[in-house]
N, C-alpha and C positions, 0 to 999 in steps of 0.2 A: 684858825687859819683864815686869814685874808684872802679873801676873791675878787675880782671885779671880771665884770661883761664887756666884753669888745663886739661890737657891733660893725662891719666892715661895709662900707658903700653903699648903703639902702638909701640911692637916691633914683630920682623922676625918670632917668633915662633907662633904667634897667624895667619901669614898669610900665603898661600901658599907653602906646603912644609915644614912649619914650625911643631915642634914639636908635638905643639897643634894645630893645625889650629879651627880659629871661624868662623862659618856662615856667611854670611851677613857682614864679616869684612873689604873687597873692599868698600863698600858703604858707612861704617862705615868712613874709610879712605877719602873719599869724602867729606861727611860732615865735617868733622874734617877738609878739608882744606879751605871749608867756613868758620868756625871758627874762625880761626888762619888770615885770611884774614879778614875777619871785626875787629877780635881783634887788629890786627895792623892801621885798619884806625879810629879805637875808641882809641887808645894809651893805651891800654890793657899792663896789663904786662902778658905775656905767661911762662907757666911752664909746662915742659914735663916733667914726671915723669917716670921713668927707675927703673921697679925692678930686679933686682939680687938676685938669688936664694939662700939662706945662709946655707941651709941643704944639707948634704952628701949624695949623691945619686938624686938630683933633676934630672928631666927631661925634663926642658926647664928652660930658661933664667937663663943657667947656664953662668957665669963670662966668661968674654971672648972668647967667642962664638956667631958666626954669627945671633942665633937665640935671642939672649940678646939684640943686638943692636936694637935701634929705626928705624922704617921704615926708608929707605932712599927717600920714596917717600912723607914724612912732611915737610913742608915746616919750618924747624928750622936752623934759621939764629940763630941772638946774643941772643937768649934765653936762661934762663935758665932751666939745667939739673937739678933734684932732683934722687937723686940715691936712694933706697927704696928697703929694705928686709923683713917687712912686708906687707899684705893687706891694712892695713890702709896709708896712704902718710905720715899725718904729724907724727905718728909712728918715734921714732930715727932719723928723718930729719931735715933738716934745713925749710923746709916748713914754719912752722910757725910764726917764726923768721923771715924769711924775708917778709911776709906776713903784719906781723906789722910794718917792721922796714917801708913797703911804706905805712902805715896805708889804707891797702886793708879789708876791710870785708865784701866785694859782690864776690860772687866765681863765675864762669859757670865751671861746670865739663863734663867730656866726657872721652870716652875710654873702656878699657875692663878689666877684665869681669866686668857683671853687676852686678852678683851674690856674688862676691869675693870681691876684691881691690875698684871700684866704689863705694860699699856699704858701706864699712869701712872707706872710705875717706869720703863720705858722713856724715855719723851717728857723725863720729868724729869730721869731721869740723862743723855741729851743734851743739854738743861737745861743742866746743873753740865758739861758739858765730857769726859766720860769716851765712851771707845770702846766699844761694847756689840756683843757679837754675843749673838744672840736664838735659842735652838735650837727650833723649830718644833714637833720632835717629842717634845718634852719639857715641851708646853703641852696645856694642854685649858681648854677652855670648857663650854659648855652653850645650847640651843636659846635663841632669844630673840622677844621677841615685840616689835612695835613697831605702835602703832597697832591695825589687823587684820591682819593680816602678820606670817608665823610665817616665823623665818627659822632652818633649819637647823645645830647646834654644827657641822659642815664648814664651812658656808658664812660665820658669823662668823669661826670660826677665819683660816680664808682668808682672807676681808677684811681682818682689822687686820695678820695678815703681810705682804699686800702692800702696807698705809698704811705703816708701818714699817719695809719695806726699802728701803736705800738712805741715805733721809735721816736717818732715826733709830737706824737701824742694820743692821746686817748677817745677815741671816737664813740658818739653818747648819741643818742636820739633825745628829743625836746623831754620827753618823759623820764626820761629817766634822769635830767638833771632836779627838775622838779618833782621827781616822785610820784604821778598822777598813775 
């Protein structure tokens, strides 16, 4: 069975200092480098995912800016980049394209946010037919507001894992895809 790692938007602005800074995105970053290390001793193909801002006036991961670039602290050797202007990944990407051309259709996703981009790549790559398991703890979001109603980066998080498991996919903690 063919796997590869999708790694969704782990760049400078979601982390310290960054634009947007996420919760819990250190940790997040940690798990992610578990990932990426079992992915390479399982011969996983890796795909970081890099969105670029495409609207006038954005406020982070704007093009060529230091908050655009991917953490310098993932471990991304000869993988490949997906560059990506919508939430969705396979969205106007090469993503999928190359996803068949290695006839891959077991996904593990991870990244940020959970609420945004994770979800749209989620929904979508069920979409297209692929098996996705979704590791929980290798996601982070951010507080969100709706209306007057402040709702908690836990309590998003939490909701869209539990819209998303099951039907859209299979929701996994870091451990348990690694086994530890």
């Amino acid at each position: 069975m063919k796997k590869a790692l999708i790694l969704i938007d782990l760049q400078n602005d979601y982390f310290l200092n960054g634009s947007m800074e996420l919760k819990g995105i250190d940790k997040v970053l940690e798990k992610t480098n578990k990932l990426i290390k079992f992915a390479r001793e399982q011969k996983y193909k890796i795909y970081f995912v890099q969105h670029i801002a495409s609207k006038k006036g954005a406020t982070f991961f704007v093009e060529n800016t230091y908050g655009a670039k991917l953490n310098t602290k993932l471990d991304i050797q000869e993988d490949v980049i997906i560059i990506k202007n919508y939430p969705n990944s396979f969205r106007d990407t090469k993503l999928n394209k190359l996803l068949e051309k290695d006839n891959i259709k077991n996904l593990i996703i991870c990244g940020a946010m959970t609420h945004m981009c994770v979800d749209s790549t989620v929904r979508a790559g069920f979409d297209l037919g692929y098996t996705i398991e979704l590791v929980s703890d290798a996601c982070a979001t951010k507080d969100l507001k709706f209306k007057e109603k402040y709702i908690k980066d836990i309590d998003v998080h939490f909701s869209f894992m539990s819209a998303l498991s099951g039907i859209f996919c299979e929701v996994k903690k870091t451990s348990e895809i690694i086994n530890i």
